[in-house]
DONU-299170 format. One line per field, with one value per atom (N, C-alpha, C, CB): residue in one letter; atom name; x, y, z. Coordinates in nm, 2 decimals, always signed. Glycine has a CB too. Layout:
<recs>
nutor c(a; ...)
vexdren c(CA; ...)
east c(X; ...)
north c(Y; ...)
up c(Z; ...)
</recs>
This chain:
<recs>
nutor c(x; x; x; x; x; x; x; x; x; x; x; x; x; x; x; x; x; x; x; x; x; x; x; x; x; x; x; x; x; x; x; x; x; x; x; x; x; x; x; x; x; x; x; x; x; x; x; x; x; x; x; x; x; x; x; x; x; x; x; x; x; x; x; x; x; x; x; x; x; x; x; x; x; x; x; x; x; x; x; x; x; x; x; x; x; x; x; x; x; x; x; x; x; x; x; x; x; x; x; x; x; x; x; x; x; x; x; x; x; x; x; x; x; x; x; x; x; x; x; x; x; x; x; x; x; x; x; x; x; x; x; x; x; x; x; x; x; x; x; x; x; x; x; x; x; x; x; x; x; x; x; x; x; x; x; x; x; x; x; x; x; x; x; x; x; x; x; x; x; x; x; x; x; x; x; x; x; x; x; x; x; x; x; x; x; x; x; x; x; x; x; x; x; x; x; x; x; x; x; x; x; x; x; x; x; x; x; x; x; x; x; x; x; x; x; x; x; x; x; x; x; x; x; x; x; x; x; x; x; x; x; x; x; x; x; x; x; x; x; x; x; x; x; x; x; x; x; x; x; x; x; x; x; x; x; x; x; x; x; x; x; x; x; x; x; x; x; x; x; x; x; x; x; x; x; x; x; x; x; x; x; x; x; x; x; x; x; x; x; x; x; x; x; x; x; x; x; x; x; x; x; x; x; x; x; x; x; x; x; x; x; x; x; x; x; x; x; x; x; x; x; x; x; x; x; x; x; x; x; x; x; x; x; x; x; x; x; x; x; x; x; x; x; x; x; x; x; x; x; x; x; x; x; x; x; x; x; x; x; x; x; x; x; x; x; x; x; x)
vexdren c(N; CA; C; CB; N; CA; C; CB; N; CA; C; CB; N; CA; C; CB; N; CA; C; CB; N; CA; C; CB; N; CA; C; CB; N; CA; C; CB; N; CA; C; CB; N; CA; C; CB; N; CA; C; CB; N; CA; C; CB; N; CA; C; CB; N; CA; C; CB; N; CA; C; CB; N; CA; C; CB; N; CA; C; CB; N; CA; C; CB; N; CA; C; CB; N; CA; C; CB; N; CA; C; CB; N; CA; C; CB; N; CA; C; CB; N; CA; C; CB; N; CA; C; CB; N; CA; C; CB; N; CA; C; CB; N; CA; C; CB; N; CA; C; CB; N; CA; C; CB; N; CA; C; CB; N; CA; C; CB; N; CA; C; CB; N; CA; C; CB; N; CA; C; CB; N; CA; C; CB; N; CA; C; CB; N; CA; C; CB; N; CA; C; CB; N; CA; C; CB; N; CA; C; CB; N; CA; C; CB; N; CA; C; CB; N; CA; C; CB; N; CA; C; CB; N; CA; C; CB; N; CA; C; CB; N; CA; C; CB; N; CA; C; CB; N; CA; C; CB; N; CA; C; CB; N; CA; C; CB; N; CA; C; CB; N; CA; C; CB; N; CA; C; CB; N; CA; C; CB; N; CA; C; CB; N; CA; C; CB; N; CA; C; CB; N; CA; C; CB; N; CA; C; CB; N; CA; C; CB; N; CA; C; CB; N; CA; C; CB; N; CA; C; CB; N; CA; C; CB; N; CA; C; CB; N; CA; C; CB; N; CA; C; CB; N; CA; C; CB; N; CA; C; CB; N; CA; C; CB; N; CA; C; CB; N; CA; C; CB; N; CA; C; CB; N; CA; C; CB; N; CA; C; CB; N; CA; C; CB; N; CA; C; CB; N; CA; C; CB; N; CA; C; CB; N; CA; C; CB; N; CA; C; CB; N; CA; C; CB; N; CA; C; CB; N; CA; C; CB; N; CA; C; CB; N; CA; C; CB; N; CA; C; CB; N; CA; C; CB; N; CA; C; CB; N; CA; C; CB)
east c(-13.60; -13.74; -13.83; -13.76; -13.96; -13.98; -14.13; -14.06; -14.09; -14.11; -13.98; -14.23; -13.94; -13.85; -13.85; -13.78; -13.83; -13.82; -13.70; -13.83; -13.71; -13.66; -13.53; -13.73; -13.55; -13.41; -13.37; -13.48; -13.40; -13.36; -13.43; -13.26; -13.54; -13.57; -13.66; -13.62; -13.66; -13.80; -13.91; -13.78; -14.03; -14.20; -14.19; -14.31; -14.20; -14.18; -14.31; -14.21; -14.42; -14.54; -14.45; -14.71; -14.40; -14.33; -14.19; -14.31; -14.13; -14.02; -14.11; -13.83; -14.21; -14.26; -14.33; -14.34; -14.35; -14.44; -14.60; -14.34; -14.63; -14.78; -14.86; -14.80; -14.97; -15.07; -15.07; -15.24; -15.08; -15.09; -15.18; -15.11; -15.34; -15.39; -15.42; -15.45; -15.32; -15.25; -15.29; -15.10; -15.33; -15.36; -15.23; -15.43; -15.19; -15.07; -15.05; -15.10; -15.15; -15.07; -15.01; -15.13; -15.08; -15.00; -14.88; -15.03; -14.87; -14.76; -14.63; -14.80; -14.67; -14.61; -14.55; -14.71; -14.65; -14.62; -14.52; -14.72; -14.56; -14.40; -14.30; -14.40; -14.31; -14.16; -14.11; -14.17; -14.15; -14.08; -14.01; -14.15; -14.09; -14.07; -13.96; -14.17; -13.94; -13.83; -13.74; -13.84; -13.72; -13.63; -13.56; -13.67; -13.63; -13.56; -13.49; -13.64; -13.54; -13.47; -13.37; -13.52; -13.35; -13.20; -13.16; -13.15; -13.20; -13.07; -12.94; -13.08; -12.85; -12.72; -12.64; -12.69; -12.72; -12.68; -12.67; -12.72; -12.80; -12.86; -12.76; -13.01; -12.72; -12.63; -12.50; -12.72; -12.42; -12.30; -12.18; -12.24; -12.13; -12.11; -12.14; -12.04; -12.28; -12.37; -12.41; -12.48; -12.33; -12.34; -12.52; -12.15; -12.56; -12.72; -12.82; -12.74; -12.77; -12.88; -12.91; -12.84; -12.78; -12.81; -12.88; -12.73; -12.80; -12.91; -13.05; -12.89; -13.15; -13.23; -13.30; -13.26; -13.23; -13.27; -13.28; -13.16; -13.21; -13.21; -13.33; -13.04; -13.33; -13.43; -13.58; -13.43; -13.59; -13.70; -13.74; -13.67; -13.63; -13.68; -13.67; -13.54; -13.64; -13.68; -13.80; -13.64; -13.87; -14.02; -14.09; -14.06; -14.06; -14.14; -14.17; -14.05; -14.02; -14.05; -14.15; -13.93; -14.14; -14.23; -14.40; -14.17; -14.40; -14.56; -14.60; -14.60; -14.53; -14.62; -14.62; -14.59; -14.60; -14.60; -14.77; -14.40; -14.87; -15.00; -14.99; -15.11; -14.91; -14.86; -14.81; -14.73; -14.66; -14.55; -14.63; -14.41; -14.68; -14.75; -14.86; -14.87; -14.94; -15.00; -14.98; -15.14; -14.84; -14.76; -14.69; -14.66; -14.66; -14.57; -14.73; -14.51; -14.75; -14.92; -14.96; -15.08; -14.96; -14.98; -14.88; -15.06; -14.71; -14.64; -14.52; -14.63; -14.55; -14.41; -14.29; -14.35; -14.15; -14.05; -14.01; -13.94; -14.09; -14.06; -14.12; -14.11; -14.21; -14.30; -14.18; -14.36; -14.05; -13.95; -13.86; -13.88; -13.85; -13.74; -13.81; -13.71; -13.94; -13.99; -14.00; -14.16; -13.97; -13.98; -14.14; -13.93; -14.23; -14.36; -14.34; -14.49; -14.48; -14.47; -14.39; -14.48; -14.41; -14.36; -14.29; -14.24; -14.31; -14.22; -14.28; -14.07; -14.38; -14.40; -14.50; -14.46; -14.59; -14.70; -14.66; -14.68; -14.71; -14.74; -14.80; -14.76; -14.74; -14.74; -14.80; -14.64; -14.84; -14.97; -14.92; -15.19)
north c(-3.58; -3.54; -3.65; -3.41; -3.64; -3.80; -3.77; -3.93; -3.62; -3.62; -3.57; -3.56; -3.64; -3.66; -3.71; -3.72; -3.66; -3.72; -3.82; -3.62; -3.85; -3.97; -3.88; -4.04; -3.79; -3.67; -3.60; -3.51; -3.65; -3.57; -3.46; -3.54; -3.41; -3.29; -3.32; -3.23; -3.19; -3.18; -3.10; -3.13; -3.17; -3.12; -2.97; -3.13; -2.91; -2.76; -2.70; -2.70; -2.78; -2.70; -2.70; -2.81; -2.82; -2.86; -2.77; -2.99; -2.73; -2.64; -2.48; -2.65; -2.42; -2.29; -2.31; -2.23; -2.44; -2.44; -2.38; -2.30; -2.46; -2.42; -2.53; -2.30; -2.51; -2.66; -2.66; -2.67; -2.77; -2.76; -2.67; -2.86; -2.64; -2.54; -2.44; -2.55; -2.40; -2.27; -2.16; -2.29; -2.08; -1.93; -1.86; -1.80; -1.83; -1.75; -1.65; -1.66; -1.57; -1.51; -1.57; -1.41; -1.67; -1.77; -1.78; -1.94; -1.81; -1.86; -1.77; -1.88; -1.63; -1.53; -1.48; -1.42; -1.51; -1.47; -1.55; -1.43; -1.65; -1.77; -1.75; -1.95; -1.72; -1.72; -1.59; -1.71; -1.47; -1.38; -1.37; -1.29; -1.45; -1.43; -1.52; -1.42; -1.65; -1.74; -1.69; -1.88; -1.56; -1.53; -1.45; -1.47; -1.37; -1.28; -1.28; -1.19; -1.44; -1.49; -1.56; -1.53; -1.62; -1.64; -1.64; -1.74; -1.54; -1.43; -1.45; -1.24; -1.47; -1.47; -1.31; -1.51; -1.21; -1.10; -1.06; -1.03; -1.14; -1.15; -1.23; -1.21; -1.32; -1.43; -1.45; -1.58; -1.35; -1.37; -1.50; -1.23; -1.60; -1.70; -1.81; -1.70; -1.82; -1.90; -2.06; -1.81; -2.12; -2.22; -2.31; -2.36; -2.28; -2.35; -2.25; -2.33; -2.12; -2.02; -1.99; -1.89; -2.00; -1.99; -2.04; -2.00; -2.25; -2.31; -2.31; -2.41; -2.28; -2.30; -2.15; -2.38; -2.08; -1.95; -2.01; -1.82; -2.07; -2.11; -2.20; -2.24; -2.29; -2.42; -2.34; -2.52; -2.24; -2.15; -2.10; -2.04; -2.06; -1.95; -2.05; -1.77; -2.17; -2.29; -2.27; -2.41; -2.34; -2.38; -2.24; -2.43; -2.14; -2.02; -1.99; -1.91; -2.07; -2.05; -2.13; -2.07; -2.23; -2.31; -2.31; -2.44; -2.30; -2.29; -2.17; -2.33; -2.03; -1.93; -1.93; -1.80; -1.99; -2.03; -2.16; -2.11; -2.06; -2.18; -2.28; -2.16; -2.28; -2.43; -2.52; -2.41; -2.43; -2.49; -2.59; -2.35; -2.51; -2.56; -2.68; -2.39; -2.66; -2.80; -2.92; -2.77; -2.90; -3.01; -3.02; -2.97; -2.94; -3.00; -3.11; -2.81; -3.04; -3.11; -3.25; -3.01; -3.26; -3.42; -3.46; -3.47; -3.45; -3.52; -3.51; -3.53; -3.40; -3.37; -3.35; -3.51; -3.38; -3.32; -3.38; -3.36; -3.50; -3.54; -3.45; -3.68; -3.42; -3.27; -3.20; -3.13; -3.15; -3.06; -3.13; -2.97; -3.28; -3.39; -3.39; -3.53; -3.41; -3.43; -3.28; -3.53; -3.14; -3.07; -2.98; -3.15; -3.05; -2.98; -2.87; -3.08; -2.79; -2.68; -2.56; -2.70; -2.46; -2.27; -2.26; -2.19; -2.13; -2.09; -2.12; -2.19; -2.24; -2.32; -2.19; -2.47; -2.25; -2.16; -2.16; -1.96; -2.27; -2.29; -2.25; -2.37; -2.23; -2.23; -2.33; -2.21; -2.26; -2.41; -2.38; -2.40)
up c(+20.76; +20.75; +20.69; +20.68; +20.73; +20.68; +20.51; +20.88; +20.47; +20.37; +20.28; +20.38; +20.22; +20.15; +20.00; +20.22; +19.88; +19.77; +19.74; +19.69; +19.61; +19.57; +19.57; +19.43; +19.56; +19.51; +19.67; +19.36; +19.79; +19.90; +19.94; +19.88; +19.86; +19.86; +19.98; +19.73; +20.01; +20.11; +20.08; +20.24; +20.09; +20.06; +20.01; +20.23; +19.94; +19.93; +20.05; +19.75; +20.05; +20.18; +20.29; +20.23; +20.33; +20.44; +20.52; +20.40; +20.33; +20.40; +20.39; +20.29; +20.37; +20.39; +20.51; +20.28; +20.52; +20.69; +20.65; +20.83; +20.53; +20.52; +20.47; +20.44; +20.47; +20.41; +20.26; +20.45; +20.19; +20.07; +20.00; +20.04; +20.10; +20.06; +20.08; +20.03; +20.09; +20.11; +20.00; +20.11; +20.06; +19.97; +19.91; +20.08; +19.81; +19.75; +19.87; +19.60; +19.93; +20.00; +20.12; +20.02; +20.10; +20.27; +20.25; +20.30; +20.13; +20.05; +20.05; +19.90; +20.00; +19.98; +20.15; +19.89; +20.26; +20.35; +20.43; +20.38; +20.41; +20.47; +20.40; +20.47; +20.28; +20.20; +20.27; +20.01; +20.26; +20.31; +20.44; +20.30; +20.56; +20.65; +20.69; +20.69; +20.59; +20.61; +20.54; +20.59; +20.43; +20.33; +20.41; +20.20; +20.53; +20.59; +20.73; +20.59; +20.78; +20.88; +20.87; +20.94; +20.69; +20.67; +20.56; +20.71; +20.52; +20.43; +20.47; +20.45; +20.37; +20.37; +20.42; +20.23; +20.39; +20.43; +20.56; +20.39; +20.69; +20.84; +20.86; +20.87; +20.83; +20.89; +20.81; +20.89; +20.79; +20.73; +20.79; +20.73; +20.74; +20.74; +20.80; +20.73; +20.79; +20.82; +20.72; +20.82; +20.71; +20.57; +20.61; +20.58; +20.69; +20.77; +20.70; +20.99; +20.71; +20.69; +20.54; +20.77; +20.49; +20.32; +20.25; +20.24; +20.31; +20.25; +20.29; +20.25; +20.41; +20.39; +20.34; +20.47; +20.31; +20.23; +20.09; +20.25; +20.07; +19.86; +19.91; +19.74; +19.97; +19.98; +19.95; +20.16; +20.08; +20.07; +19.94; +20.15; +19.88; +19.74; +19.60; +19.70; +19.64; +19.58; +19.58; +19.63; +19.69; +19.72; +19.67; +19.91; +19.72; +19.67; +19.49; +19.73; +19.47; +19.32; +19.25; +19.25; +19.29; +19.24; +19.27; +19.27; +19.40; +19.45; +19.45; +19.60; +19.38; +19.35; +19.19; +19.43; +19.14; +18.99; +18.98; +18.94; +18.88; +18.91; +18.88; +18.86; +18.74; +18.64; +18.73; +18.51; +18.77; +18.81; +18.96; +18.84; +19.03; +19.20; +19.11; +19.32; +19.00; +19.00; +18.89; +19.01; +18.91; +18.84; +18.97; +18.69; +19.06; +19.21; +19.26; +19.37; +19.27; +19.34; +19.28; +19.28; +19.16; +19.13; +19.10; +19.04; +19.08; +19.08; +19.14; +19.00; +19.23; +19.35; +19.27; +19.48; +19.30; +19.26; +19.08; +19.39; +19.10; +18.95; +18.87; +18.91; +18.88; +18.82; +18.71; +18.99; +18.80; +18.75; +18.68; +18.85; +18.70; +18.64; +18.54; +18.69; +18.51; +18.36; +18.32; +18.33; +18.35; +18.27; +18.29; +18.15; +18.36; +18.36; +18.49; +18.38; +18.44; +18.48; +18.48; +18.55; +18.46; +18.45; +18.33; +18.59; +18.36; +18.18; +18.05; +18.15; +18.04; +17.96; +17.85; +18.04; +17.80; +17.71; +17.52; +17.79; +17.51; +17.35; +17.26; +17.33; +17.16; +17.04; +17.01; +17.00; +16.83; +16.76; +16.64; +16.77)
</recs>
């Protein structure tokens, strides 16, 4: 695929099949709809379908998280190598 990170990954917009500006519920609505066409449970020994079911709930995890999606946004996958974005929320 010829968006590809340094790490192999692919575009998280690119694997939900939506534009970058994309509405959460856009968001929400490709994830489901690719979570449920390859579920491991729909496609029992399917080694194609699982992965792109994790890949999916990868990308889902990250671009429906606000932090997490605009630390994907200006720094793509390195974003999660350095540790930015989700979970995060400090203390003083």
């Amino acid at each position: 695929s010829r968006a590809l990170s340094s790490r192999g990954k692919r575009d998280y917009y690119e694997v939900l099949g939506v534009q970058r500006g994309a509405s959460d519920g856009e968001i929400k609505k490709a994830y489901r709809q690719l979570a449920k066409k390859h579920h491991p449970d729909a496609n029992p020994g399917d080694e194609s379908a699982t992965q792109k079911f994790q890949e999916a709930s990868e990308a889902y995890e990250c671009l429906s998280d606000r932090d997490s999606r605009a630390a994907y946004d200006a720094y793509g996958h390195a974003a999660q190598d350095m540790g930015m974005g989700g979970g995060g929320g400090g203390g003083g």
